[in-house]
TORKOL-4160 file (C-alpha; in steps of 0.2 Angstrom, whole numbers, padded with zeros to 4 digits, m for minus):
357
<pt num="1" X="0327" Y="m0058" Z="m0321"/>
<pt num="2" X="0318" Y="m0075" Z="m0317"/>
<pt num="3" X="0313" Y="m0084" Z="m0334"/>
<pt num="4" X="0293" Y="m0089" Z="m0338"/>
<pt num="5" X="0297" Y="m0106" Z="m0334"/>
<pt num="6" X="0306" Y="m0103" Z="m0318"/>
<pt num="7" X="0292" Y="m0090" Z="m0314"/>
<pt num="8" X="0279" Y="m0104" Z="m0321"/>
<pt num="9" X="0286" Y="m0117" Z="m0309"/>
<pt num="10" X="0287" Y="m0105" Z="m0293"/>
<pt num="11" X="0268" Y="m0103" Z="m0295"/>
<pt num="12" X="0263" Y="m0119" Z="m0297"/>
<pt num="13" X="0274" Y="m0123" Z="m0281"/>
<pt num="14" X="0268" Y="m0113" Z="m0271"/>
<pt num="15" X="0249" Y="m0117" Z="m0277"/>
<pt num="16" X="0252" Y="m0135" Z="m0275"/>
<pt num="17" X="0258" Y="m0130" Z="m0256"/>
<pt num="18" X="0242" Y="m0121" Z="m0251"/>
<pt num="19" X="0232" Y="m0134" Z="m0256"/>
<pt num="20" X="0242" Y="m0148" Z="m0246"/>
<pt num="21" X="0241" Y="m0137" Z="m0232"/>
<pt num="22" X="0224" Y="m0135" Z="m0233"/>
<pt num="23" X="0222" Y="m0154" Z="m0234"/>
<pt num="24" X="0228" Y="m0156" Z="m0219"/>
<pt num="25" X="0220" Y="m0139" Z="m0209"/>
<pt num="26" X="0209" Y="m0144" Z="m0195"/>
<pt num="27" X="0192" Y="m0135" Z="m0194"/>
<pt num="28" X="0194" Y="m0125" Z="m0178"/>
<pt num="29" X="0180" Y="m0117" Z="m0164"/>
<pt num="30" X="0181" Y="m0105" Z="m0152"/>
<pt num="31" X="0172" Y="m0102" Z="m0138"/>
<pt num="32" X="0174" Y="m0086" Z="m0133"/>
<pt num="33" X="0169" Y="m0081" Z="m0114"/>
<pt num="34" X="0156" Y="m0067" Z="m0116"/>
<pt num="35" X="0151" Y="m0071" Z="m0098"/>
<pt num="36" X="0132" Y="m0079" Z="m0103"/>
<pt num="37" X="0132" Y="m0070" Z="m0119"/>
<pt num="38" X="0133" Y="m0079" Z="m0137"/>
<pt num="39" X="0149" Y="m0078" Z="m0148"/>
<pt num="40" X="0155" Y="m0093" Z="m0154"/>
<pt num="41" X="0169" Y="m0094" Z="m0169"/>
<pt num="42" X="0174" Y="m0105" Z="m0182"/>
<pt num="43" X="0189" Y="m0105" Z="m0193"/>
<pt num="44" X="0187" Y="m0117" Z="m0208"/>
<pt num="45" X="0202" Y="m0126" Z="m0216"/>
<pt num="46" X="0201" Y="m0113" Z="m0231"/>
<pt num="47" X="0204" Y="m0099" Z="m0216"/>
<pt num="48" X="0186" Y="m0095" Z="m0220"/>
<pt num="49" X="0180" Y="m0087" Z="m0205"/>
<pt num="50" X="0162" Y="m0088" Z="m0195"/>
<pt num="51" X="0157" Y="m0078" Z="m0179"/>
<pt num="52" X="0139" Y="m0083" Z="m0174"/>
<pt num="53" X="0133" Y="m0072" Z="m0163"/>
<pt num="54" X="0144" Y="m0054" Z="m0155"/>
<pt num="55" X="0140" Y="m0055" Z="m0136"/>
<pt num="56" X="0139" Y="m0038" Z="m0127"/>
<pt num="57" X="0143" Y="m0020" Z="m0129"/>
<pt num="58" X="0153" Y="m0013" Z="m0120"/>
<pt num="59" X="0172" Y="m0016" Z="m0125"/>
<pt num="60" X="0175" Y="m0031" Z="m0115"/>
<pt num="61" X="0167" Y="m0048" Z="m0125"/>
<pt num="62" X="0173" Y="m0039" Z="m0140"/>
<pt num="63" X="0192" Y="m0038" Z="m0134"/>
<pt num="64" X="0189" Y="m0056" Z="m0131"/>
<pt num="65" X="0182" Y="m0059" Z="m0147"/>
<pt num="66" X="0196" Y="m0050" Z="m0157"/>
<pt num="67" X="0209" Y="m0059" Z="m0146"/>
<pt num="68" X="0202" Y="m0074" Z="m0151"/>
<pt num="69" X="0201" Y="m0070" Z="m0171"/>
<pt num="70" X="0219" Y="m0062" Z="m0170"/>
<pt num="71" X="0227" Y="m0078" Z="m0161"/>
<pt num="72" X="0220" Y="m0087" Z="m0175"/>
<pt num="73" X="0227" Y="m0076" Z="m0188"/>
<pt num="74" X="0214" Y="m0068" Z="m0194"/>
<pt num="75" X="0212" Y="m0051" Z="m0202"/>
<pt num="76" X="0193" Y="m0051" Z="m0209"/>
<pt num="77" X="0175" Y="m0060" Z="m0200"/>
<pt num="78" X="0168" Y="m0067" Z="m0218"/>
<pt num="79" X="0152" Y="m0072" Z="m0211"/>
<pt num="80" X="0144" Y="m0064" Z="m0195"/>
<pt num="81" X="0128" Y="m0073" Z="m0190"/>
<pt num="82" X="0114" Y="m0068" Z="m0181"/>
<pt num="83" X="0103" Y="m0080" Z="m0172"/>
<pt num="84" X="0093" Y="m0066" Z="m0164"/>
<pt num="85" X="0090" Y="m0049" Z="m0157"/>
<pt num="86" X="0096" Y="m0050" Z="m0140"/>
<pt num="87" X="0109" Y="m0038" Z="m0133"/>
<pt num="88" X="0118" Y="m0051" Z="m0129"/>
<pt num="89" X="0120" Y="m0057" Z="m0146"/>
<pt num="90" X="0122" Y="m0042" Z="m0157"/>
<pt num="91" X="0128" Y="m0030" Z="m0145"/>
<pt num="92" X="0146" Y="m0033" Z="m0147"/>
<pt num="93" X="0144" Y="m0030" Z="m0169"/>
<pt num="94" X="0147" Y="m0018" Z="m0170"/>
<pt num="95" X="0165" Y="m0016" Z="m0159"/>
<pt num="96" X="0170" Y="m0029" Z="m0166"/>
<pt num="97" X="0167" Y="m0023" Z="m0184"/>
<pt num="98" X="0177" Y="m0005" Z="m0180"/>
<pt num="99" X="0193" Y="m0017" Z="m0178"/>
<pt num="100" X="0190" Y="m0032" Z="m0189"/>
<pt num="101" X="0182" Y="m0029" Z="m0207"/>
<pt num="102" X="0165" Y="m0038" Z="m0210"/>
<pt num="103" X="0159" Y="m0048" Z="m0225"/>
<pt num="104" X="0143" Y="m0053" Z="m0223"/>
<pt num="105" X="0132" Y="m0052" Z="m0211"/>
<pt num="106" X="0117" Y="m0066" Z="m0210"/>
<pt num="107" X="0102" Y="m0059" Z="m0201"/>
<pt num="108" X="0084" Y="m0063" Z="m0198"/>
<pt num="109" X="0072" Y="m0048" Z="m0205"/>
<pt num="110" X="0077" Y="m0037" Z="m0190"/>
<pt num="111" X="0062" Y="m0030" Z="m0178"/>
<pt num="112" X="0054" Y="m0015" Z="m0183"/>
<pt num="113" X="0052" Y="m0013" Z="m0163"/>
<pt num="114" X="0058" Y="m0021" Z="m0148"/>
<pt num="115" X="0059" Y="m0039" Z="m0152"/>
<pt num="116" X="0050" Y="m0044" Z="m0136"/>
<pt num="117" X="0036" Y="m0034" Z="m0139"/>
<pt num="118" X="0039" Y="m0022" Z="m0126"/>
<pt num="119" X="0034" Y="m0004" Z="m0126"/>
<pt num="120" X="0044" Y="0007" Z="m0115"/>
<pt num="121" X="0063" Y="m0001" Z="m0125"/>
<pt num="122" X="0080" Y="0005" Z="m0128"/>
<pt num="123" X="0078" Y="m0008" Z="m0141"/>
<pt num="124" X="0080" Y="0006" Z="m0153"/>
<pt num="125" X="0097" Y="0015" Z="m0147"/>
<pt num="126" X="0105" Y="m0004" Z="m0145"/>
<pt num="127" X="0101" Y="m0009" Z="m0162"/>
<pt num="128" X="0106" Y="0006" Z="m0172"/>
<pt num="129" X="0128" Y="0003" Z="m0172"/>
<pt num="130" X="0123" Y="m0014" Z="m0178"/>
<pt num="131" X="0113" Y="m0007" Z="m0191"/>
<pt num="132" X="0127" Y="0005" Z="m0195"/>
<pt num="133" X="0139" Y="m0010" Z="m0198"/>
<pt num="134" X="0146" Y="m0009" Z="m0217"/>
<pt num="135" X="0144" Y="m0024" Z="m0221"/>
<pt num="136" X="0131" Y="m0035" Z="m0234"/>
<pt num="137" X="0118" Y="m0041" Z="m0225"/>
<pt num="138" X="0108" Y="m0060" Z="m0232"/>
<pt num="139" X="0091" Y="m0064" Z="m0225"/>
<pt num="140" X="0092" Y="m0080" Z="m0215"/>
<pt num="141" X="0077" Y="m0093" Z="m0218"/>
<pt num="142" X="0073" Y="m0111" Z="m0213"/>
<pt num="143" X="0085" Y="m0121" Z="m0226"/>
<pt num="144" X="0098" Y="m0105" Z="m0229"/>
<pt num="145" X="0113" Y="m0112" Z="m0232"/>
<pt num="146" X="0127" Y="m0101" Z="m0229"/>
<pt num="147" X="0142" Y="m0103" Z="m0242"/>
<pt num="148" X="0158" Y="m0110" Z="m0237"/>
<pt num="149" X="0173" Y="m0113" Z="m0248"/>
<pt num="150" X="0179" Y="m0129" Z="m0250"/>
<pt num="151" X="0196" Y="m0134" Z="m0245"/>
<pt num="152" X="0205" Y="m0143" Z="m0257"/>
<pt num="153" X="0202" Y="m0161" Z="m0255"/>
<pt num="154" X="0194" Y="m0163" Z="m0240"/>
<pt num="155" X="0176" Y="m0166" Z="m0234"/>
<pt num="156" X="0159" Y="m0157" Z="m0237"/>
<pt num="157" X="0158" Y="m0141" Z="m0226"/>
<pt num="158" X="0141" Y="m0134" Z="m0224"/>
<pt num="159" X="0131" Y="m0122" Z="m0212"/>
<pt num="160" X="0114" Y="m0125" Z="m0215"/>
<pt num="161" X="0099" Y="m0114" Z="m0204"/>
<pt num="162" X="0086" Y="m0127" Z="m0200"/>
<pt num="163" X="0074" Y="m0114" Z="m0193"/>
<pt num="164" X="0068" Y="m0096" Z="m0190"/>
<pt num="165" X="0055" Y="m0084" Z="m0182"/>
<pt num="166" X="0047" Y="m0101" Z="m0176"/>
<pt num="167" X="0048" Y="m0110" Z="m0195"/>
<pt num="168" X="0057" Y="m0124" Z="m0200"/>
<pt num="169" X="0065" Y="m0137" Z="m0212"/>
<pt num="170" X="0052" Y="m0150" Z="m0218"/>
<pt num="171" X="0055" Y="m0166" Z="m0212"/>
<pt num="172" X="0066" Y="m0178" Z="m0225"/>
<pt num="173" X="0058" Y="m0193" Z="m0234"/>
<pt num="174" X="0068" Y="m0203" Z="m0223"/>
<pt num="175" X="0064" Y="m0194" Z="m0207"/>
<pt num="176" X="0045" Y="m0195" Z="m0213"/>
<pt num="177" X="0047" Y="m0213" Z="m0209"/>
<pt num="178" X="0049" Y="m0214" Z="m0192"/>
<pt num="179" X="0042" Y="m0203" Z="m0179"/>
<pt num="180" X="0053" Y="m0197" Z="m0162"/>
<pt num="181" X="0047" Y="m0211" Z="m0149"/>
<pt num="182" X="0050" Y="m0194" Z="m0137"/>
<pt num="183" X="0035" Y="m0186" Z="m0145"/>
<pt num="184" X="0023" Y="m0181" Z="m0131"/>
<pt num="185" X="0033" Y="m0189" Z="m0117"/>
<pt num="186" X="0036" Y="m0171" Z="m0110"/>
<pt num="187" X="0025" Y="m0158" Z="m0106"/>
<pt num="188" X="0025" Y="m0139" Z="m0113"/>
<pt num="189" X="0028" Y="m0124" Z="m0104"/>
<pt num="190" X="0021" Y="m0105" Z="m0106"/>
<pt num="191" X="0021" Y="m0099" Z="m0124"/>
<pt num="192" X="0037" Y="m0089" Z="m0124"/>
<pt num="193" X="0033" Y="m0072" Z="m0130"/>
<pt num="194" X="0050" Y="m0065" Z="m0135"/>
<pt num="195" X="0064" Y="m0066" Z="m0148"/>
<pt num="196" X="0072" Y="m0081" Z="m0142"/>
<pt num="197" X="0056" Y="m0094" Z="m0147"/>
<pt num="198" X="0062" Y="m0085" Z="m0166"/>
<pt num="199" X="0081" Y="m0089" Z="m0165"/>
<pt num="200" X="0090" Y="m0098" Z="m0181"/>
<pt num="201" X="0093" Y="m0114" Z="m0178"/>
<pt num="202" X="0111" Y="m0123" Z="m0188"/>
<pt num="203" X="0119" Y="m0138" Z="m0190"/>
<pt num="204" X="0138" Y="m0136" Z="m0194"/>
<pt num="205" X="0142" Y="m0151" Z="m0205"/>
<pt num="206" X="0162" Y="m0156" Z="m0211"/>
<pt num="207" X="0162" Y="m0175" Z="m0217"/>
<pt num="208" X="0155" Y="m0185" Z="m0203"/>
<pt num="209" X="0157" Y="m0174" Z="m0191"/>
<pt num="210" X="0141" Y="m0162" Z="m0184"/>
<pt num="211" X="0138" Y="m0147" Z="m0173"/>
<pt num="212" X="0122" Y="m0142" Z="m0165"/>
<pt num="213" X="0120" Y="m0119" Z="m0163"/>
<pt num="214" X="0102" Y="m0117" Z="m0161"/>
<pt num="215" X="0104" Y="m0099" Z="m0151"/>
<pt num="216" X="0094" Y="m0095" Z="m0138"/>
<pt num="217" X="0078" Y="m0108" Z="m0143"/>
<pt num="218" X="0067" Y="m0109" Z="m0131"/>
<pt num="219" X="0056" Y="m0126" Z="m0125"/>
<pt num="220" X="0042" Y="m0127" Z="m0135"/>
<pt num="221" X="0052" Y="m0123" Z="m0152"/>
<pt num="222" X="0062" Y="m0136" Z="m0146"/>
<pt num="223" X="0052" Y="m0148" Z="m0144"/>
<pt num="224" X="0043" Y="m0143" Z="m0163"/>
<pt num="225" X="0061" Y="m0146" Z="m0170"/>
<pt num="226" X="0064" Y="m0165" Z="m0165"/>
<pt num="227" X="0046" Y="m0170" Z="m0164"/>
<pt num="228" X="0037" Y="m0178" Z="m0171"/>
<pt num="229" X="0051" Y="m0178" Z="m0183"/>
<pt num="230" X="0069" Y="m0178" Z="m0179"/>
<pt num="231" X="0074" Y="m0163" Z="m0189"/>
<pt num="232" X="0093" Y="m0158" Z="m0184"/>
<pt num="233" X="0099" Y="m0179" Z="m0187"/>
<pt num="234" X="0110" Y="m0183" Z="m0173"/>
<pt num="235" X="0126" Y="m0172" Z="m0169"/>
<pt num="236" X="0145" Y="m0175" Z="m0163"/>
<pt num="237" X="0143" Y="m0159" Z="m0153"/>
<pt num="238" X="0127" Y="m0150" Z="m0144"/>
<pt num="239" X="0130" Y="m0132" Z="m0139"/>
<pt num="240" X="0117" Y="m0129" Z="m0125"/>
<pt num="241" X="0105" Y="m0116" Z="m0132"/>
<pt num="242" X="0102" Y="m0100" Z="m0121"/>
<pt num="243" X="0119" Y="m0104" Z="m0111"/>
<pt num="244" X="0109" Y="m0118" Z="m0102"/>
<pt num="245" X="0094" Y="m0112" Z="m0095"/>
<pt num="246" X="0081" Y="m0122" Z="m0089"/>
<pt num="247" X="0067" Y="m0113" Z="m0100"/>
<pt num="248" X="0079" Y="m0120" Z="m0115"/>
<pt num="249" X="0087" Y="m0139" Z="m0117"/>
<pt num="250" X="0072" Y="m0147" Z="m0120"/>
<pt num="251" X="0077" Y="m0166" Z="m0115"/>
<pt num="252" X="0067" Y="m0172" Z="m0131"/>
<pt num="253" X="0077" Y="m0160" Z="m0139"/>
<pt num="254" X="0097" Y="m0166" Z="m0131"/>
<pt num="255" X="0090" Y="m0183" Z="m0131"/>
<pt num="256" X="0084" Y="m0184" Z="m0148"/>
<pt num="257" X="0103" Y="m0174" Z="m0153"/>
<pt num="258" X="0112" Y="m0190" Z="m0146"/>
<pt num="259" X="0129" Y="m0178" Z="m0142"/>
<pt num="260" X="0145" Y="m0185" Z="m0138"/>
<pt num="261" X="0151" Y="m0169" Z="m0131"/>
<pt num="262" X="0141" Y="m0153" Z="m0124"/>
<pt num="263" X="0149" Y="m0135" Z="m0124"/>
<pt num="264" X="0141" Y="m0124" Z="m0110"/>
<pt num="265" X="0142" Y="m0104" Z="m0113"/>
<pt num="266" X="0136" Y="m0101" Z="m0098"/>
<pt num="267" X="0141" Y="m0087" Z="m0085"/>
<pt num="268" X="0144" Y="m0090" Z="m0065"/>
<pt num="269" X="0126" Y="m0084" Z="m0064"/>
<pt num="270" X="0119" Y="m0084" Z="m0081"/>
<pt num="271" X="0116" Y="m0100" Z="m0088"/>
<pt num="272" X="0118" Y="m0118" Z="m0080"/>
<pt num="273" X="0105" Y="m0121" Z="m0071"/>
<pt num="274" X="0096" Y="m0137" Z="m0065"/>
<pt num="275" X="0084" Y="m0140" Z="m0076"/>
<pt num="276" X="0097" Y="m0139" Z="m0090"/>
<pt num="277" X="0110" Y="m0154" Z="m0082"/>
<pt num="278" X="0095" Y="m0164" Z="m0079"/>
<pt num="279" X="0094" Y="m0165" Z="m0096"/>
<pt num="280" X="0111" Y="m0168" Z="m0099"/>
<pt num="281" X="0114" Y="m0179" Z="m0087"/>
<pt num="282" X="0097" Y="m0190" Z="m0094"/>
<pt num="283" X="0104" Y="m0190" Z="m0111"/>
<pt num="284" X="0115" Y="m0207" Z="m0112"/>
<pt num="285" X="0126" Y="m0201" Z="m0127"/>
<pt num="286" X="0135" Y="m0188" Z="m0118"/>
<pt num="287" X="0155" Y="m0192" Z="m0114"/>
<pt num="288" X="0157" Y="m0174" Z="m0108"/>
<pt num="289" X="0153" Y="m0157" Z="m0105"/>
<pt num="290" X="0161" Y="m0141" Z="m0106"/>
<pt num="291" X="0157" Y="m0127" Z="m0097"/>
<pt num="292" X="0167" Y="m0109" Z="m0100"/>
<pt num="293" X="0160" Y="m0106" Z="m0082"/>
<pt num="294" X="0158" Y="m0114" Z="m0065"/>
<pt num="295" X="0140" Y="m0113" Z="m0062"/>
<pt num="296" X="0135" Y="m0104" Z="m0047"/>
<pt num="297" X="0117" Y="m0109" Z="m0048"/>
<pt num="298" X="0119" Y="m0128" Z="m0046"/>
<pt num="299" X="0130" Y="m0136" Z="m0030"/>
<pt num="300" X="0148" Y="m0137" Z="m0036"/>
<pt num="301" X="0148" Y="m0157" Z="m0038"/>
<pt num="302" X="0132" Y="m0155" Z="m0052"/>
<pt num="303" X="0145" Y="m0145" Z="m0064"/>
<pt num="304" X="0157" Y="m0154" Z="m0075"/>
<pt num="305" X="0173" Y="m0159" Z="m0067"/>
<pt num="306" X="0185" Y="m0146" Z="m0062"/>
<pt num="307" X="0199" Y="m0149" Z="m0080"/>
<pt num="308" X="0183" Y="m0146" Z="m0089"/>
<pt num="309" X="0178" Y="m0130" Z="m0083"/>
<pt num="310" X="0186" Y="m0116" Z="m0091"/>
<pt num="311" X="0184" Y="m0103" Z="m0078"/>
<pt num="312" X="0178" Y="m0103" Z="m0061"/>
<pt num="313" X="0178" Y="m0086" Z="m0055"/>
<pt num="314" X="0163" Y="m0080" Z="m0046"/>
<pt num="315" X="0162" Y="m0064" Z="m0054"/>
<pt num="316" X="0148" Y="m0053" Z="m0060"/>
<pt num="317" X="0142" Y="m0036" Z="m0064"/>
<pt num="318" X="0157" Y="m0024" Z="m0068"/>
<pt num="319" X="0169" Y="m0038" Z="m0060"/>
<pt num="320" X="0167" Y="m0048" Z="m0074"/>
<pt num="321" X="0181" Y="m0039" Z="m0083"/>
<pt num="322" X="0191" Y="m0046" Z="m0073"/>
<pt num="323" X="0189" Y="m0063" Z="m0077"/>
<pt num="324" X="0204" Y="m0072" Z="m0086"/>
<pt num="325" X="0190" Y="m0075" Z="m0101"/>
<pt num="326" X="0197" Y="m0091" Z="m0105"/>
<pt num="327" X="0192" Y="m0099" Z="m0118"/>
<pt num="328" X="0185" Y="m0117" Z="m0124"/>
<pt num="329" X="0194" Y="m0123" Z="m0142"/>
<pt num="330" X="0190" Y="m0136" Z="m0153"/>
<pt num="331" X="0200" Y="m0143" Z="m0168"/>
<pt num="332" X="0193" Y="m0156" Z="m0181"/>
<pt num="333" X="0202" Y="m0167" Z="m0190"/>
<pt num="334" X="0207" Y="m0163" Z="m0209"/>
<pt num="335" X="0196" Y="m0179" Z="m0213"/>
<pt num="336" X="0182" Y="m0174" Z="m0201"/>
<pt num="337" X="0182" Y="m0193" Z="m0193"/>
<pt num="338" X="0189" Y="m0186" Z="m0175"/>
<pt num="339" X="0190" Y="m0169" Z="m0164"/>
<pt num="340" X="0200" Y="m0164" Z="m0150"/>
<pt num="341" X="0192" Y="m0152" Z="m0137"/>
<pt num="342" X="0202" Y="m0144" Z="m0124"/>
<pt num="343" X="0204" Y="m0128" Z="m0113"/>
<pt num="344" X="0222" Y="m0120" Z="m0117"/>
<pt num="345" X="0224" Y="m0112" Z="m0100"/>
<pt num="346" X="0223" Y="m0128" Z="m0090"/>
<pt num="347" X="0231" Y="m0140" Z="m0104"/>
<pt num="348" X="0214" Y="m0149" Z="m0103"/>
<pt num="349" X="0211" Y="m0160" Z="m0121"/>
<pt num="350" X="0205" Y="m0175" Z="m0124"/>
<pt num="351" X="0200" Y="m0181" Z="m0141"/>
<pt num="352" X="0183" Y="m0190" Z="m0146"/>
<pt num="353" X="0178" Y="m0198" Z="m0162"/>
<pt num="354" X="0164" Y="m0194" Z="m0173"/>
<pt num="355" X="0147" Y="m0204" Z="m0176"/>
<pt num="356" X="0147" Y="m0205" Z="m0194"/>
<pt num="357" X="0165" Y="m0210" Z="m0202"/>
């Protein structure tokens, strides 16, 4: 029989060793290939777990996403986010769900019709297995803040939703101060009448290091995010919004972001387009970009270099399952002062350091 003391001093061993692993567990992302759908995950040094956004139905970006979460270790998804209701973005819930338990979900108030307005839908048949998902379910607002566990001893983790359904954050006293010089200096476009204008909008914050998810935001909602007052701050990483569309990537909106590095969820022929680069490629900040896709809408010299690229497979359609699906990982440092991106498949990595240290 093992004594109290003994018993006493195992414990606190074995205490004292998860939270010295957690002091030094990197805060890790996942890009998962859902071939110009959303699904991006997050793995906190607590193994807290985030997926925001479940790309298609169908079988395939789930079995990508499960892949994903199972290499990491994980047996639950604590937090599924939202940001709108695209099928691209909650199509794959509720798959995913059947194989990997939920624990929250974080949703905008979902549409009582088709979110776009339109009314001849299959709105209603896509949405009802997400509906179905057993799982709680927390209304998302401008200033939501989603709660993380803290890992012992190391930097401030927060996912904080600056805007949704076309409201946002109020401006801080300090951002009050100085208006964006970019106010203005690009024109609108066309009112955009579906679900993307609503998309939540978050800023992933671990020490000084910051990562920009705003969905599929479209340009003018851009444009009200950064001007006349800069309200995301400037960020490490910039996820394109609506996998790089040119109705999307506002270059008030990238420019006033200030990214070190861009991730690109774009498909061979969703996503990536010109108008989209041109933006990047105007904003001086930016080291590097990462597309999970050769884009087959620009010429082959206008997409990031070759290592970089995680797939470059033309395929589309029902070829699209046989993409190898790589995938694009991320790992922050334990102190959040540096991050290393790189595509596994190709042995691409490369580590950059972050703004604020």
């Amino acid at each position: 029989m093992t004594s109290f003391p003994r018993l006493a001093l195992l414990l606190a061993l074995t205490v004292a060793s998860a939270l010295a692993d957690q002091k030094t567990r990197t805060l890790d992302f996942y890009w998962v290939d859902s071939e110009g759908g959303g699904s991006t995950l997050i793995v906190t040094p607590a193994d807290e777990s985030i997926l925001i956004d479940t790309g298609n139905p169908g079988g395939r970006d789930a079995s990508r996403i499960i892949a994903a979460a199972k290499a990491a270790g994980l047996r639950k998804i604590d937090h599924v986010v939202i940001t709108h209701f695209h099928i691209d973005h909650f199509g794959g819930a509720a798959e995913v769900a059947q194989q990997l338990p939920f624990g929250t979900v974080h949703e905008r108030a979902i549409p009582a019709g088709d979110p776009d307005g339109r009314k001849q839908s299959s709105f209603p048949l896509q949405i009802r297995p997400y509906r179905e998902i057993a799982a709680k379910r927390a209304l998302l607002a401008p200033g939501t803040v989603i709660p993380l566990q803290a890992s012992a001893g190391g930097p401030k983790l927060e996912l904080r939703c600056l805007a949704a359904d076309q409201k946002f954050v109020p401006p801080t006293a300090a951002q009050l101060k100085q208006q964006n010089p970019l106010t203005g200096k690009f024109p609108a476009k066309p009112a955009d009448p579906s679900d993307n204008a609503n998309s939540a909008v978050f800023v992933l914050s671990f020490g000084g290091f910051r990562f920009f998810d705003g969905g599929d935001l479209t340009w003018n909602m851009e444009e009200k995010l950064v001007t006349p007052y800069n309200l995301p701050g400037v960020v490490d990483v910039y996820q394109t919004n609506h996998h790089g569309l040119e109705v999307s990537n506002h270059p008030s909106l990238v420019q006033s972001l200030e990214p070190t590095v861009v991730v690109m969820n774009n498909g061979p022929k969703k996503g990536g387009q010109p108008g989209a680069f041109d933006a990047i490629a105007a904003t001086k900040s930016v080291q590097a970009l990462y597309q999970l896709h050769q884009s087959y809408n620009v010429p082959a010299e206008r997409n990031a270099p070759a290592a970089f690229v995680a797939n470059h497979e033309n395929l589309t359609g029902a070829d699209a399952a046989k993409c190898p699906a790589n995938l694009i990982k991320m790992s922050v440092a334990p102190d959040g002062k540096s991050y290393t991106v790189s595509i596994p498949a190709n042995g691409q990595s490369k580590t950059y350091q972050t703004k604020s240290k």
